[in-house]
N, C-alpha and C positions, 0 to 999 in steps of 0.2 A: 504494500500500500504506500504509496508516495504522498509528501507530507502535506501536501496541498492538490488534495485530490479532482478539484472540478478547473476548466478552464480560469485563468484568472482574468482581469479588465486589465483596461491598458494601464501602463505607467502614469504614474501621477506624480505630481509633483508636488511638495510639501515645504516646507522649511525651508530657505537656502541654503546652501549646502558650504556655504562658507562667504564670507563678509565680502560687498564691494571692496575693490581696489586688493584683493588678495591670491588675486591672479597670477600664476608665479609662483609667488611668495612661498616659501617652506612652513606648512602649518602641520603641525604635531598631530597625531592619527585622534579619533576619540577618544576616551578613558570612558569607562564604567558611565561615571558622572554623566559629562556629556551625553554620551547613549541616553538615558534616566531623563535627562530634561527633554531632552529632542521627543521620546515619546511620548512622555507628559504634556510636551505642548500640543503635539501632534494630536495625542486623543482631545485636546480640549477644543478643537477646529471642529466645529459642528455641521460644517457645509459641505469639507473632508469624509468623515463618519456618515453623514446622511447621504453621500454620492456611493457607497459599498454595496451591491444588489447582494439580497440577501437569499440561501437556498435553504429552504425546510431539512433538505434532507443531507447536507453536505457545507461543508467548508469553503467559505468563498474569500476568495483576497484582490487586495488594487498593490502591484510595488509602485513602492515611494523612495522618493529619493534621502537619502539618510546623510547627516553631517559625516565631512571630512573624509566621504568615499567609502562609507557605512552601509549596508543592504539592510534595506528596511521596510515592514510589508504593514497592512491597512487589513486584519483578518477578521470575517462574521464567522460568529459558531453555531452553529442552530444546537436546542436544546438535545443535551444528552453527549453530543460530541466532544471527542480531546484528540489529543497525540500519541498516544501511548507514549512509551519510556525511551528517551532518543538522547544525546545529547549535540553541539554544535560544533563539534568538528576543530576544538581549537581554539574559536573566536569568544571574546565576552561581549555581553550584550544586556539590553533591557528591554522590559514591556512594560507597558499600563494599560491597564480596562479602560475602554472608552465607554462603553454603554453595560449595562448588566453588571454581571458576577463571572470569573474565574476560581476556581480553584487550583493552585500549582502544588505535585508533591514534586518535595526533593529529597538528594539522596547529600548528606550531610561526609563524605566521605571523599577524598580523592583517587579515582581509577585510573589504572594502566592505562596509558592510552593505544597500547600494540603488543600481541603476543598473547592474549588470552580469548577464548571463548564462552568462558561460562565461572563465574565468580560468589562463591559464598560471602553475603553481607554481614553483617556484624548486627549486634542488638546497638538499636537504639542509633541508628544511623537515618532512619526518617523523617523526616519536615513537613509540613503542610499549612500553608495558608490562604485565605481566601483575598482575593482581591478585586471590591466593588469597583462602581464609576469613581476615574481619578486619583486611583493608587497603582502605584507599579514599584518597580522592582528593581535593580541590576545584579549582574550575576558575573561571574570568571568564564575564565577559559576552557575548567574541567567540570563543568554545572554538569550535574546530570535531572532530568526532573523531568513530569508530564503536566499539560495542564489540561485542564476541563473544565467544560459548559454544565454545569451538574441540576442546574434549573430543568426542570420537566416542560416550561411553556414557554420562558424567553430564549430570544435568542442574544448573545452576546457578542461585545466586537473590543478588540485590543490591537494596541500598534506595538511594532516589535521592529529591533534594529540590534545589528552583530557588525563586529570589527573583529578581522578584518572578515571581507565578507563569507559566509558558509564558504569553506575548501571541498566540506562534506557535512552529511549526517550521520550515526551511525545510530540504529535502531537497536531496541534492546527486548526479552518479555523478561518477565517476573513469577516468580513463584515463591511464593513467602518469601526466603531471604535468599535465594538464589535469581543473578541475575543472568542472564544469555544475553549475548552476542546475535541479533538473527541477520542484519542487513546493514549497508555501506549505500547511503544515498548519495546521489555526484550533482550537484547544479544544473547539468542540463536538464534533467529529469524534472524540474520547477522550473521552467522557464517558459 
């Protein structure tokens, strides 16, 4: 299953992506932070968020352009849907709920990131919080987490941005404290 399963709309354009007159210029990649405000602003653009065609049955996204050469997406959840357990490939990043509720679990742990396929987790290495309209998050490099629409009737929408951009995804399942390794997503595959 790829991580953005229906067609997405076209590119959009958000935020600029870096000041007049700084054309050239050598500007420092994002940090965490940055990430955090760009999609905090991003979800508070209400003409942004209300352009997102929404699917009952599927996951719909608009890419948005993200500071400092960021990849950055505009994502609806319809109720019930998530991610399952994945992480990004390297990059840190943030998101904020724009409309609804998210739920994010995470995995409180830092994993290998090459050489294993199936990993015994430890007690008490789980996370979870929910995040209404106008709360978000930022995360590292070795985040591992899933997030969910866990509402039965609404559907929800969050903006998400990763530096440097996804390299990859690699998908994971669960089974109480055993995690696996099932799949290596590539960019073209979301494109």
């Amino acid at each position: 299953m790829s991580s953005f399963p229906h067609t997405p709309a076209p590119l959009a354009s958000s935020a600029p992506s870096s000041s007049p007159g700084s054309v050239g210029a050598c500007v420092p990649p994002p940090s965490e932070a940055d990430l955090l405000a760009f999609v905090r602003r991003t979800a508070a653009d209400a003409a942004l968020v209300a352009s997102l065609p929404l699917d009952p049955e599927g996951r719909t996204w608009i890419r948005l352009q993200g500071p400092g050469g960021s990849e950055a997406w505009l994502i609806g959840w319809p109720p019930g849907s998530g991610t399952g357990w994945h992480d990004h490939g390297g990059s840190h990043g943030a998101f904020a709920t724009a409309t609804g509720k998210l739920t994010e679990q995470s995995l409180a742990a830092r994993l290998p990131t090459e050489g294993w396929r199936m990993l015994e987790l430890t007690e008490g290495v789980d996370r979870e919080r929910t995040l209404s309209a106008g709360r978000g998050r930022s995360f590292g490099p070795h985040h591992v987490h899933q997030v969910l629409n866990a509402s039965r009737e609404a559907h929800a929408v969050s903006v998400h941005a990763y530096y440097p951009p996804l390299p990859m995804m690699r998908r994971y399942s669960r089974s109480g404290q055993v995690l696996r390794l099932e799949l290596v997503e590539w960019p073209q595959e979301w494109a």
